[in-house]
C-alpha positions as a printed NumPy array, in Angstrom:
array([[107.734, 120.288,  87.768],
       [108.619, 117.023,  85.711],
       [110.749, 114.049,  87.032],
       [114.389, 114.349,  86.324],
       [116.76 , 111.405,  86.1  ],
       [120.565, 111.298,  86.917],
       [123.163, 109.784,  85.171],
       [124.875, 109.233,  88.86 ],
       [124.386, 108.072,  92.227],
       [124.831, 109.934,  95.067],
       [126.137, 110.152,  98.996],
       [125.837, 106.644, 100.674],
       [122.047, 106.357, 100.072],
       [120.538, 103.905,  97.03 ],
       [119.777, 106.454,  94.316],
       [117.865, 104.342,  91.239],
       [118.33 , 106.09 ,  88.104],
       [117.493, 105.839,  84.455],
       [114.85 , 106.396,  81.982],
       [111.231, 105.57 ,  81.639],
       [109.723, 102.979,  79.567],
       [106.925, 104.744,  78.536],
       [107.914, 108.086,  78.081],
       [104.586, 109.141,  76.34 ],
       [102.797, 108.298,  79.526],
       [105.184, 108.862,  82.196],
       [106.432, 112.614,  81.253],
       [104.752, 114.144,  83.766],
       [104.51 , 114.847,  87.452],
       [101.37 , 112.53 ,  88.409],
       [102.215, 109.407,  89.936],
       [100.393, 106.089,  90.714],
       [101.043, 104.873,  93.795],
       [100.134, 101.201,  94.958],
       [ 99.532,  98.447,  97.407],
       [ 98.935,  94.572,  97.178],
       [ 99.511,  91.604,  99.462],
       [100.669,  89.24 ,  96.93 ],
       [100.001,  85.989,  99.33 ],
       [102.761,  83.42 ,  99.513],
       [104.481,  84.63 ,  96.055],
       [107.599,  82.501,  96.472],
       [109.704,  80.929,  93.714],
       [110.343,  78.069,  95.653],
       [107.542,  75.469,  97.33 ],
       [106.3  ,  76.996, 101.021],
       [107.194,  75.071, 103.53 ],
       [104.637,  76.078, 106.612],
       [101.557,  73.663, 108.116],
       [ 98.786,  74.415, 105.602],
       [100.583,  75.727, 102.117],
       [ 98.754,  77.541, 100.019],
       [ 97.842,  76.085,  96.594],
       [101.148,  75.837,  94.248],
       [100.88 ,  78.396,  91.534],
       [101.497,  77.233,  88.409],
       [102.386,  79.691,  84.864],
       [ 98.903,  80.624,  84.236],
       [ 98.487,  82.022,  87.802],
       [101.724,  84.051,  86.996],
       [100.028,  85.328,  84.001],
       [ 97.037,  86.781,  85.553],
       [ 98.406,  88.016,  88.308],
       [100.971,  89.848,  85.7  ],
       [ 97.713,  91.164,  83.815],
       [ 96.276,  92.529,  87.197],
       [ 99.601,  94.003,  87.126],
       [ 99.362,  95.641,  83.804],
       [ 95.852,  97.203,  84.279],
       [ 97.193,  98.769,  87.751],
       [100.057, 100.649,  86.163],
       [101.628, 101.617,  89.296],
       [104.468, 104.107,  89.486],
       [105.261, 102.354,  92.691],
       [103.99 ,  99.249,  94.433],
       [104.001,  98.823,  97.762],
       [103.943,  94.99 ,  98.297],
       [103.883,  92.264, 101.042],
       [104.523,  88.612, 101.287],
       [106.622,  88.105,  98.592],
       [109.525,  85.628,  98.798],
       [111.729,  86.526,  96.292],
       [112.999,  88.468,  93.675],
       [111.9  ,  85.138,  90.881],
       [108.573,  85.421,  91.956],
       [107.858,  89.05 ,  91.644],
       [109.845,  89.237,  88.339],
       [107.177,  86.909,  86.979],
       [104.121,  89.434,  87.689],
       [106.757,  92.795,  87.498],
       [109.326,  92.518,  84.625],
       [112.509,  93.042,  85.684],
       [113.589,  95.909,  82.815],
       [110.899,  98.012,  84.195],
       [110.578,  97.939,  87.964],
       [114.186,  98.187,  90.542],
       [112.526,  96.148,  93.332],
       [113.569,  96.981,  96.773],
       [112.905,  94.353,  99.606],
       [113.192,  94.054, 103.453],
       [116.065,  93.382, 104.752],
       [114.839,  91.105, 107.024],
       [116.147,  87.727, 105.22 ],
       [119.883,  89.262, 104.799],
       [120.117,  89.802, 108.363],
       [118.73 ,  86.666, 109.231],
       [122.071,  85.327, 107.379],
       [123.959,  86.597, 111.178],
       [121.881,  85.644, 113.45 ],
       [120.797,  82.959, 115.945],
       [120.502,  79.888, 113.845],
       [116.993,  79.17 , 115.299],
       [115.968,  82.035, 112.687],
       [118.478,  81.505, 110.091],
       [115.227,  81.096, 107.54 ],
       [112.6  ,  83.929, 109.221],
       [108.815,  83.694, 107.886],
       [109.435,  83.787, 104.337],
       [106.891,  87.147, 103.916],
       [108.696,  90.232, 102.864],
       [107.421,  93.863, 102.586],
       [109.107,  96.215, 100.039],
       [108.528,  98.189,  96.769],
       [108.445,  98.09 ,  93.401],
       [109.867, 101.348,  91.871],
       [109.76 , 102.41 ,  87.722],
       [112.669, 102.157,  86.405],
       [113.614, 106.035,  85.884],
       [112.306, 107.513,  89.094],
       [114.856, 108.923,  91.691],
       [114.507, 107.682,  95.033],
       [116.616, 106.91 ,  98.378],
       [116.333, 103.843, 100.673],
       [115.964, 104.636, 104.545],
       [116.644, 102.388, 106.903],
       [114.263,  99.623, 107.534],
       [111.311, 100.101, 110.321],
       [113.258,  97.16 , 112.349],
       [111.577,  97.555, 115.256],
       [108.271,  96.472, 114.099],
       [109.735,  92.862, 114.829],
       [109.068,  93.443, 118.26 ],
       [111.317,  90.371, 119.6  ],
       [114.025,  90.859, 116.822],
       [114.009,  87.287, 115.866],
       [113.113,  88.247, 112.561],
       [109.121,  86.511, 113.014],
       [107.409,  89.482, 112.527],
       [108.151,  91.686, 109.265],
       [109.785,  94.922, 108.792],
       [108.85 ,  98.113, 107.239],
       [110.565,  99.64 , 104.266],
       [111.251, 103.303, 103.952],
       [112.034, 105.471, 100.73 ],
       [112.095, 108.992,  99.887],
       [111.171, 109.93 ,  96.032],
       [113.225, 112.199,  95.111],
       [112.016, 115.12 ,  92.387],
       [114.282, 117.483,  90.648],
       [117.119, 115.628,  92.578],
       [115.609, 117.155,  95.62 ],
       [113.464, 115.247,  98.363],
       [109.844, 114.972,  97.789],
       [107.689, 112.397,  99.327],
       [108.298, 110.28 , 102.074],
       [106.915, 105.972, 101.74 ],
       [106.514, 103.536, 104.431],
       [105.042, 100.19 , 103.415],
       [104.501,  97.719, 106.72 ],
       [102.875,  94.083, 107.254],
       [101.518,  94.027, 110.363],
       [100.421,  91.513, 112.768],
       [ 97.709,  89.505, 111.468],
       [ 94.28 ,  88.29 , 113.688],
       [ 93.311,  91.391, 115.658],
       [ 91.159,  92.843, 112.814],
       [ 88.737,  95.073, 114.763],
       [ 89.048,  93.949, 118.293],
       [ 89.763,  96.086, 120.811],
       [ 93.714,  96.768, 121.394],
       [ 93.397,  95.936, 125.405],
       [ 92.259,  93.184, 124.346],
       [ 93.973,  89.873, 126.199],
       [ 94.548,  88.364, 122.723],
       [ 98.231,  88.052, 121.878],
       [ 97.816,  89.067, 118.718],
       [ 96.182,  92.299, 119.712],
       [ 98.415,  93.362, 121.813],
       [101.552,  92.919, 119.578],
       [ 99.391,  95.035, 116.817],
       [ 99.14 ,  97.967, 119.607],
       [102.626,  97.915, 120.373],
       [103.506,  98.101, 116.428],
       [101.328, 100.956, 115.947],
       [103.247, 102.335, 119.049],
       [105.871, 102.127, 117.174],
       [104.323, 103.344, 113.924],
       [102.903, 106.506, 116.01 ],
       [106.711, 107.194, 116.462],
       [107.425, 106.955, 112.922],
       [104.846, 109.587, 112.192],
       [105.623, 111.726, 115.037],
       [109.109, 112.235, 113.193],
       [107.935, 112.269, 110.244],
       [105.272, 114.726, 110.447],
       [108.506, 117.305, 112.473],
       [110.137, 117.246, 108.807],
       [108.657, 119.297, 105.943],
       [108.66 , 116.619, 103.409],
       [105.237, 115.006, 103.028],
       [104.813, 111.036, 103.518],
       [102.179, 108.062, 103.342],
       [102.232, 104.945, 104.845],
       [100.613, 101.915, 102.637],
       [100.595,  98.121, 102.895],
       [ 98.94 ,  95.282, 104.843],
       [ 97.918,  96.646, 108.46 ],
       [ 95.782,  93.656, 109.057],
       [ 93.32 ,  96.132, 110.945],
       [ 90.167,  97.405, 109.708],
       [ 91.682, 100.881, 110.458],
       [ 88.465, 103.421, 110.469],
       [ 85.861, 101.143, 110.834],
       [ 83.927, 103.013, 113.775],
       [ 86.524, 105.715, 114.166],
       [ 88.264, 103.093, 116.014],
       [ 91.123, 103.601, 119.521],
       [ 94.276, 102.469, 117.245],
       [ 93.334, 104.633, 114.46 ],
       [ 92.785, 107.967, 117.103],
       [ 96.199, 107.179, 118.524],
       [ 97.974, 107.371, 115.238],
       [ 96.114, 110.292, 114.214],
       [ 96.325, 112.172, 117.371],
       [ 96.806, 116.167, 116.154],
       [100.542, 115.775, 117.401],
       [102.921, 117.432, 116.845],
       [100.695, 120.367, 116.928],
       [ 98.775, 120.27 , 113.153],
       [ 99.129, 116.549, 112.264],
       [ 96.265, 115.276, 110.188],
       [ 96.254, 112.202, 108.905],
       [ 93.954, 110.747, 106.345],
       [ 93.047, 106.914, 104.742],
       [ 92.053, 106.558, 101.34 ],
       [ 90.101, 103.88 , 102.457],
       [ 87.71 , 105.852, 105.494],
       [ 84.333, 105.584, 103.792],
       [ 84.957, 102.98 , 101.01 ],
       [ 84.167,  99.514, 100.924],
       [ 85.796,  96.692,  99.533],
       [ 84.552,  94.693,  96.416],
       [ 87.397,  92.147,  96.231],
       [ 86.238,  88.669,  96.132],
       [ 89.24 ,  86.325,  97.13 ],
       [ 89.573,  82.474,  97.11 ],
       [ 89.68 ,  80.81 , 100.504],
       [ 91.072,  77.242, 100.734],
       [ 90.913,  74.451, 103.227],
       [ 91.831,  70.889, 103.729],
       [ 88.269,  69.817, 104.197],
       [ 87.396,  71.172, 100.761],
       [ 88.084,  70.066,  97.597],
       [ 87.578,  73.342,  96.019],
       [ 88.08 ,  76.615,  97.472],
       [ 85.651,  79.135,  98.587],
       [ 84.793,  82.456,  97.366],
       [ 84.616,  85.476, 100.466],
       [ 84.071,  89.211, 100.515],
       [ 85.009,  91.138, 103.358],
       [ 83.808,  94.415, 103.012],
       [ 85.86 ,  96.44 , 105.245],
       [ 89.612,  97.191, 104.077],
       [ 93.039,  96.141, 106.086],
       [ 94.609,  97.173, 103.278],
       [ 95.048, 101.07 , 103.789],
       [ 97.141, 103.855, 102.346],
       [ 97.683, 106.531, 104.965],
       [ 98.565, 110.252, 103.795],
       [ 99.545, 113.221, 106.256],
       [ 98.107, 116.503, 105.223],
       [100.559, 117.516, 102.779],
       [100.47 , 114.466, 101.13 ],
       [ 96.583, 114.424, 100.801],
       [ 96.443, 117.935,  99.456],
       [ 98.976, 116.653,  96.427],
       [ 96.255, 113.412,  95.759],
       [ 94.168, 113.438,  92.672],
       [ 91.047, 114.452,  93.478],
       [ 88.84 , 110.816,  93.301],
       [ 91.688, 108.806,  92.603],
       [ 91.128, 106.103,  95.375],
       [ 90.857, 102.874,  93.727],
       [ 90.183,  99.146,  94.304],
       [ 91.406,  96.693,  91.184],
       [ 89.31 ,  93.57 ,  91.813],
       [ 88.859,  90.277,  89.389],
       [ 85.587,  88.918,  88.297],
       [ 84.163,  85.971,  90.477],
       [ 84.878,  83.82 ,  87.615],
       [ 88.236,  84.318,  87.136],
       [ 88.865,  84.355,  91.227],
       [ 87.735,  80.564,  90.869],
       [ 89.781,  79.686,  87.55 ],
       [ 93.318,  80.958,  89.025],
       [ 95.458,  81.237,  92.247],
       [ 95.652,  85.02 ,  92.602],
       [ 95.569,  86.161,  96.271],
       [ 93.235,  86.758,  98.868],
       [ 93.711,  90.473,  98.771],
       [ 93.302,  92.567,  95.535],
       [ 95.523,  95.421,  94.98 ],
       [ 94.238,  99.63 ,  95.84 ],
       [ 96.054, 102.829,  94.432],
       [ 95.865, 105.768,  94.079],
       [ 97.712, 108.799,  92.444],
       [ 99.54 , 112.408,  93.715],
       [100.552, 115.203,  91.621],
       [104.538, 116.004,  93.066]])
């Protein structure tokens, strides 16, 4: 079954349409699909305690050659700013990008949060696949003061007809592999999103239309077959199975880690993943068999540009 694309949109829901840019490549059914925390990308200087080094055209241009070597179908990104700063690492005439709505509400609201954490979750999408936006995973800002980010929800559509159901999230940061009764504040607002994320898949996995979710969980997810990760893959509803691309990898990325005290900024590995992308059953029997896949720079490069401190994962699905 190939990819068709309408001329039209349809009902109420966002329905992107139009043609691929590389047809030769693109004609069939297989699909990359993937995530990367894109650190700070923000057209405009960040404005927080410690910034995080200003990037400057050539950063843009490596970061848009990472880009070009993933080749993804769909990105699933985090802590981008703005549609400017993607558009320099994602052209704009090949990629409809799709963000949070976190920022628009904010527009609404209290005035204390009239300019929320400027990190936004959302996706990248070819220009010329079909797809509909859901509603935003809102509750994941536990509070609803718009500190903590959402999670964005599409369906890909195939044939015009639903086929595969995406979730990208940020989650809290700084409860990596602790344990979630932790007293830690940050641990326990990463066990109520998960909560909340268990719901998600509990709904999700009622519906016969597969789905993954992908993106930043800030948790080394199956590092010792770990409490959080048994609660979201908990067998129900009866038959739910859920799988990580990442359970038995490790990382090779080698970021840049900078600090007032040094001049120059340090070079870390941290072997175990919070980057994850999460497939139920039916999604992991449409994955390409060894497709899993980490896109990391060489230390030398790492030290010569402002890239980010994660590196990007994919993988790909036949639909």
């Amino acid at each position: 079954m190939q990819w068709l694309f309408p001329l039209f949109l349809i009902s109420a829901l966002t329905l992107v349409n139009g043609s691929f840019s590389k047809p030769n490549i693109h004609t069939v059914n297989t699909l990359t699909i993937a995530s990367w925390n894109l650190q700070w990308l923000s057209s405009d200087p960040i404005v927080i305690k410690n910034p995080p080094p200003h990037r400057t055209h050539v950063d843009y241009q490596q970061l848009a050659n990472i880009a070009t070597q993933l080749d993804a179908d769909i990105l699933a990104f985090q802590e981008v700013a703005d549609r400017q700063a993607i558009s320099k690492v994602l052209t704009n005439d090949e990629y409809i990008f799709e963000f949070s709505r976190r920022r628009l509400e904010s527009q609404h609201n209290d005035k204390r949060y009239a300019q929320p954490w400027p990190q936004f979750v959302g996706f990248a999408i070819r220009d010329g696949i079909s797809y509909v936006r859901n509603a935003d995973l809102h509750q994941l800002d536990l509070r609803g003061n718009k500190s903590l980010r959402y999670g964005v929800d599409i369906t890909l559509l195939n044939d015009g007809k639903p086929a595969l159901r995406l979730l990208t999230v940020h989650l809290k940061s700084g409860c990596y592999s602790q344990q979630p009764s932790t007293k830690k504040r940050a641990c326990r607002q990463l066990n109520r999103q998960f909560e909340i994320l268990e719901q998600w898949v509990d709904h999700r996995a009622a519906e016969p239309l597969p789905f993954m979710i992908l993106g930043d969980f800030n948790r080394r997810l199956t590092l010792h077959n770990g409490k959080i990760w048994q609660q979201l893959d908990d067998g129900r509803p009866t038959g739910l199975s859920l799988y990580a691309a990442t359970e038995g990898q490790k990382s090779q990325c080698r970021i840049k880690i900078h600090s007032k005290r040094k001049k120059h900024g340090q070079i870390r590995h941290y072997p175990n993943f919070i980057d994850h992308i999460v497939l139920d059953g039916r999604a992991k029997l449409k994955m390409v068999n060894n497709s899993f896949r980490e896109l990391t720079s060489d230390v030398e490069v790492v030290k010569a540009f402002n890239l980010s401190d994660h590196c990007p994962i994919a993988l790909s699905l036949n639909l």
